[in-house]
C-alpha positions in Angstrom: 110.5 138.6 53.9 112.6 139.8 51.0 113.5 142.9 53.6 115.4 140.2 55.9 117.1 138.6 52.8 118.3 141.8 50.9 119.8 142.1 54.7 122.0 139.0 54.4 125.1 138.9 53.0 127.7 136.5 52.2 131.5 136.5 53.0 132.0 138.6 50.1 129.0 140.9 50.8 130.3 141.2 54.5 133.9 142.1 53.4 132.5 145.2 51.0 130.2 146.2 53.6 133.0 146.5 56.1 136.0 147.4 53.3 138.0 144.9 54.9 139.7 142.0 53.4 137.8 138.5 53.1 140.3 136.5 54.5 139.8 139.0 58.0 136.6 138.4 57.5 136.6 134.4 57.5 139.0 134.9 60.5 137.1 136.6 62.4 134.1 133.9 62.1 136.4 131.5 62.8 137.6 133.3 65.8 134.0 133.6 66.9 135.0 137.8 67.0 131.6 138.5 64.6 128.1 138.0 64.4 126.9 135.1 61.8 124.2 133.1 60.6 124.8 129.7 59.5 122.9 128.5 57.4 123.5 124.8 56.7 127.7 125.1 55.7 127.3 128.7 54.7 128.1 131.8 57.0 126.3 134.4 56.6 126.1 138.0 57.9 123.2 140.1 58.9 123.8 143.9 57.7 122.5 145.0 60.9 124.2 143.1 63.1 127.5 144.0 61.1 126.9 148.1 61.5 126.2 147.2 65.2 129.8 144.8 65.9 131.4 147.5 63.7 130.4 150.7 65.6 131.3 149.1 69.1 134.9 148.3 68.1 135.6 152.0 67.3 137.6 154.1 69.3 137.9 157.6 70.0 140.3 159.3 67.9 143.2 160.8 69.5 144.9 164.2 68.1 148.7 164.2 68.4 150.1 166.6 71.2 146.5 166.7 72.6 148.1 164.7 75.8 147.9 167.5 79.3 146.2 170.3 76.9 144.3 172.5 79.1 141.7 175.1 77.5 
């Protein structure tokens, strides 16, 4: 059990886990855009589930002038 709860964080937790603002963070719950728990009035975030939201909203990076290059 205390592997589950060391993988809870709150809204600050969640915001330095990410390195994005708390504000975006409460947002973003709001907005329904990312995984929570409540728990009674709290929010809070499973780390797991935060790595997993977070790696599907990357994109590919794109080089500059890479447009039409042939090898």
């Amino acid at each position: 059990m205390s592997d589950t709860v060391d993988r809870l964080l709150d809204v600050k937790g969640a915001s330095a886990f990410l390195k994005i603002a708390q504000q975006t963070i409460r947002n973003y719950t709001s907005d329904g855009r990312i995984p929570v728990l409540h728990i009674g009035r709290r929010c809070v975030f499973d780390r797991d589930q935060l790595l997993a939201w977070a790696l599907a909203q990357t994109e590919p990076v794109k080089r500059p002038g890479a447009k039409g290059r042939t090898k």
